[in-house]
N, C-alpha and C positions, 0 to 999 in steps of 0.2 A: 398660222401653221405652215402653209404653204411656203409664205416667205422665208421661215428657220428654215425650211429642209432644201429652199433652194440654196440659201446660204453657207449650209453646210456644205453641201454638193460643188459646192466653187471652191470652200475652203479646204476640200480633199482632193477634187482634183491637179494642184498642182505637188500633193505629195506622193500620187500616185505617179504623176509624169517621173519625179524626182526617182522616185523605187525602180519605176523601168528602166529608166535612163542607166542607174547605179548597177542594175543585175544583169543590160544588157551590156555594158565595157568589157567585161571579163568575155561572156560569151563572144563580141566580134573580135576581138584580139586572139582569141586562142588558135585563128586557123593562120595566122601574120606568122613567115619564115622568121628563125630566130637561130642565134647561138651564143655561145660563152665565148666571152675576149675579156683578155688581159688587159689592165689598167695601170698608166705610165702617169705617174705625177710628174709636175714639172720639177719639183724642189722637195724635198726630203721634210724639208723645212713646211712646206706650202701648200703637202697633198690635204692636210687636215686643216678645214679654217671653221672653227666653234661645231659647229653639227655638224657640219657640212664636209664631202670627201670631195676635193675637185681633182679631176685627174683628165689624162686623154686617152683615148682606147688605142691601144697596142696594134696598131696593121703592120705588118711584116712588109716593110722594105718603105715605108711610107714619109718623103723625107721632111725633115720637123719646118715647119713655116711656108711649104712648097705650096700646101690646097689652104684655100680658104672659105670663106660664104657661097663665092658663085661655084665653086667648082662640087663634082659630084664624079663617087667613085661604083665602081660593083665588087662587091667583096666576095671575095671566092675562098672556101675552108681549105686548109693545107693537111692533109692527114699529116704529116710529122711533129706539127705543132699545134693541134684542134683550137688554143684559146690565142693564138696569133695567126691570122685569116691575112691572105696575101688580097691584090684588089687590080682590077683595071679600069685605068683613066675613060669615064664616058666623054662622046664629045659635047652633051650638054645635059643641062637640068631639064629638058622640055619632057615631059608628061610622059611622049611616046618614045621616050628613049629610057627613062627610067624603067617601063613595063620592060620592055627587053631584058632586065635583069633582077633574077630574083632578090636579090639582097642589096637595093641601093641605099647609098650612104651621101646626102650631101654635107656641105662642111666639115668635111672628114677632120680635118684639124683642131674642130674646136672644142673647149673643155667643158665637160661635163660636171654637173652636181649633183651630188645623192645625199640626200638628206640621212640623218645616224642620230639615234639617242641618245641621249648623254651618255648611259653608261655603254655603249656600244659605241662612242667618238674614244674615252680614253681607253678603250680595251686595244682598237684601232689604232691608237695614236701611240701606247706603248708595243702593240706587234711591229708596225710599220718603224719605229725607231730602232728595234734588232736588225732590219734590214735583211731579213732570210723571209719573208714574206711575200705573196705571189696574189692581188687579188685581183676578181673575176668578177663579169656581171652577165647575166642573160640580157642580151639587144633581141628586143623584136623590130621587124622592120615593117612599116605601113606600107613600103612599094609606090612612094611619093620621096624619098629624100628622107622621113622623120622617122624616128627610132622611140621608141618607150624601154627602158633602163630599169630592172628586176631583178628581187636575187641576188644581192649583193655575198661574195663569198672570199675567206680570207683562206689560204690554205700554205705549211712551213716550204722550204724547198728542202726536198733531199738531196743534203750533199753525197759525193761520192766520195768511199774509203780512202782515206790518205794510204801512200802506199808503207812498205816495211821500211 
């Protein structure tokens, strides 16, 4: 008898570890600075591959192949353009240079992957081939360089009135 309920006792405690671990994510992440940026595919052709949307987040003025791995930026919001975030060059990825900035970003350059449904890839893949299509993702930032990707959002552009 002893031994069943020590047995059991070991075989619940790793599903209880598992339950905390799962229901704490959400809570430590929610107080992580965040915002909505715009997402730049390389290829028209390329932003869609099977599930998968790969794209590169839209920084304003951020020039294409210039940052890489080592380098790391501080992204600062642009009121005129809230989902394209302007940034300045840190001079390093060390620990206590990232704290200096609430929203750091390292490998600014590199492309991202968001996983999509099936039926949410071809909904995607027929929006994005009209080409009047603008999408968005909530970035939370850890304040180490790493980002968690959320929220994925597709939204038309409003053109303006042709004239008379």
């Amino acid at each position: 008898m002893r031994k069943s309920a020590l047995l059991a006792a070991l075989l619940l405690l790793p599903t209880l570890v598992l339950a905390g671990w799962a229901l704490w994510l959400p809570v430590s992440s929610a107080g992580d600075p965040g915002m909505r940026i715009r997402l730049l595919g390389y290829d028209p052709r390329d932003l869609l591959r099977g599930h998968y949307l790969s794209a590169r987040l839209d920084i304003h003025g951020l020039p294409p192949r210039r940052y890489g791995p080592a380098d790391c930026i501080c992204l600062v919001p642009r009121p005129e353009q809230p989902d394209r975030p302007g940034f300045t060059p840190l001079p390093s990825c060390q620990a206590e240079v990232l704290k200096s900035c609430p929203m750091p970003l390292s490998d600014p350059g590199r492309e991202v992957r968001l996983y999509q449904s099936k039926e949410r890839a071809k909904e995607l893949e027929t929006m994005l081939a009209q080409g009047k299509w603008i999408v968005n993702v909530d970035v939370r930032f850890d304040g180490q360089g790493g980002i968690a990707l959320k929220d994925m959002r597709a939204a038309g552009i409003v053109e303006p009135p042709k004239g008379p």
